[in-house]
C-alpha positions in Angstrom: 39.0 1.4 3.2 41.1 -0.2 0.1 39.7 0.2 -3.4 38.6 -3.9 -4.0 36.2 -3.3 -0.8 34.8 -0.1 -2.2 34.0 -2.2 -5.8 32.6 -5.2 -4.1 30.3 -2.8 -1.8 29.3 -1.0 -5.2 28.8 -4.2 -7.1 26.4 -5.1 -3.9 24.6 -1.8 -5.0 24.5 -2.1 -7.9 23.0 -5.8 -8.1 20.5 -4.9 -5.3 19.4 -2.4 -7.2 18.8 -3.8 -10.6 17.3 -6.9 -9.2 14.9 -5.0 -7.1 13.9 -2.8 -10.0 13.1 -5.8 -11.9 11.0 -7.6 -9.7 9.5 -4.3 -8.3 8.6 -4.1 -12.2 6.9 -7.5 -12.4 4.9 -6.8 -9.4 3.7 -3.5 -10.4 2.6 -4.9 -14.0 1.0 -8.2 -12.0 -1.0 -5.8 -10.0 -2.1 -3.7 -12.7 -3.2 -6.4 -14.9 -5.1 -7.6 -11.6 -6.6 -4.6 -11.2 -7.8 -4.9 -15.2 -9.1 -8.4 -14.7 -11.2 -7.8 -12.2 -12.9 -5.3 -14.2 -13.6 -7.9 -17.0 -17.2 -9.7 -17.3 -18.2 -13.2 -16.5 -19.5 -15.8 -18.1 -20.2 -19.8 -17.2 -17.6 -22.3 -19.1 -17.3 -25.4 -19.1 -13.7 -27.3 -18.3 -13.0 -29.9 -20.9 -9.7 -31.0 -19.8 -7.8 -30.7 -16.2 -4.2 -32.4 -15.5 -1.0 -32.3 -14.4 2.0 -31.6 -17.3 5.3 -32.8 -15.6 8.4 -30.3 -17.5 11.6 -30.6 -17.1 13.8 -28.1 -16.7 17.9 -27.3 -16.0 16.5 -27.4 -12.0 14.7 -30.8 -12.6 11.4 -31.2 -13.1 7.9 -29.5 -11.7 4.4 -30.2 -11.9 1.9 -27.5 -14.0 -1.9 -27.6 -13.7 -3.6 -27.6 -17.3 -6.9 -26.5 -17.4 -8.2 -26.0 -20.3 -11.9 -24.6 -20.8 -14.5 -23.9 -23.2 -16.7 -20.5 -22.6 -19.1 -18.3 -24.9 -19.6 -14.8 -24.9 -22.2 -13.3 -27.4 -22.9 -16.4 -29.4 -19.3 -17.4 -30.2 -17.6 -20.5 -28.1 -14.1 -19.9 -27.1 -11.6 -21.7 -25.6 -8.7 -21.4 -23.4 -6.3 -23.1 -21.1 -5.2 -19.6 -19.1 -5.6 -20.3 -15.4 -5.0 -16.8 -13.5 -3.0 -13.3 -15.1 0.4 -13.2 -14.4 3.2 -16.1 -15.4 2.3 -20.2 -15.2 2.8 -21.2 -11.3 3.4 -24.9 -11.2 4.8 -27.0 -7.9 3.5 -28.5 -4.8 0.6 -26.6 -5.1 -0.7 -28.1 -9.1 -2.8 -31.3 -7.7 -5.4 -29.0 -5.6 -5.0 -26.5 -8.8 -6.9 -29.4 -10.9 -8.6 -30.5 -7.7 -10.4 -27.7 -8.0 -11.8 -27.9 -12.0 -12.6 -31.4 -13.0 -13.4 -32.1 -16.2 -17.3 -31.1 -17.0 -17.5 -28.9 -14.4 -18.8 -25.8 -14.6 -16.6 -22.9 -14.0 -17.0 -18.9 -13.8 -14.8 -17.9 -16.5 -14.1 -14.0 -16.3 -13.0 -12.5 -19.6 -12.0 -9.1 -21.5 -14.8 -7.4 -22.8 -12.6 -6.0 -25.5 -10.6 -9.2 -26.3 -13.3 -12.1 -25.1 -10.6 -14.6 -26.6 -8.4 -13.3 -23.1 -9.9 -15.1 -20.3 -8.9 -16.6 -16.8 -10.6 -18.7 -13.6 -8.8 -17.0 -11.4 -8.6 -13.3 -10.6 -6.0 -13.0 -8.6 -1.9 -14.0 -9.6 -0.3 -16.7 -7.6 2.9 -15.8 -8.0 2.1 -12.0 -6.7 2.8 -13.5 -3.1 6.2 -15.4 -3.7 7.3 -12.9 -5.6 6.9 -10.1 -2.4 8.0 -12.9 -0.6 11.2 -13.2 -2.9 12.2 -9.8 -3.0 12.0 -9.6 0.9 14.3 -12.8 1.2 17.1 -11.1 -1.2 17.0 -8.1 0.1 17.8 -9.7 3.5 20.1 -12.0 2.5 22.2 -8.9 0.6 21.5 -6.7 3.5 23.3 -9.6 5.7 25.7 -10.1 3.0 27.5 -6.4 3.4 28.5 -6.8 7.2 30.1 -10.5 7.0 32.1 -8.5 3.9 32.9 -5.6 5.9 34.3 -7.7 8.8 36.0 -10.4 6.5 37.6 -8.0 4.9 38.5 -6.0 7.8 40.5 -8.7 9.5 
């Protein structure tokens, strides 16, 4: 085996494992602040704005739901616009997103009984899913990537 198939194996390696590290490490802190969130109380709010916020970005440009709510917890009104834990998730999926809180509606608001200014609508993190599902469809594809090198460079 010549040395410049030996360094592209271990760059392989060496990418599969920093990338899986990293998402491995935003799933694990997704899941923990899951867990945390659904120990947090509840409360009734009320949703004063809901719409779609088209950005723009190097890849073109996606949809975001915007939900932004009011809620009180022991006398004092707070507001906030944070749907679910974990990072924004916008795309096909933003219209049912403010489908789901028109304005005036009344929403269970869960927040932290430490911090009642921290509070979501959602307990569980979209992204958790496509993330998994992410991780599963690089691994693959890296996994596939080694024999088509092996057998390219083997010719």
């Amino acid at each position: 085996m010549n040395t410049e198939l030996l360094l592209t194996f271990a760059t392989i390696g060496c990418v599969f494992l920093v990338l899986n590290a990293i998402f491995l490490g935003i799933i694990s802190f997704m899941r923990t602040r899951m867990a945390a969130v659904s120990q947090w109380h509840s409360t009734i709010g009320t949703v004063l704005n809901s719409h779609l916020e088209r950005r723009s970005s190097d890849d073109g440009s996606t949809n975001y739901p915007v939900v932004q709510y009011s809620y009180q917890v022991g006398g004092q009104t707070y507001q906030s616009a944070k749907l679910a834990p974990g990072p924004e998730v916008g795309g096909t999926g933003a219209g049912r997103v403010v489908a789901r809180y028109p304005v005036g509606a009344q929403v269970m608001v869960f927040y932290d009984p430490q911090n009642p200014s921290d509070a979501v609508l959602e307990r569980k993190a979209p992204a958790l899913g496509v993330m998994v599902f992410l991780l599963v469809v690089f691994d693959l594809a890296l996994c596939a990537a080694v024999p088509i090198i092996w057998f390219t460079a083997a010719r």
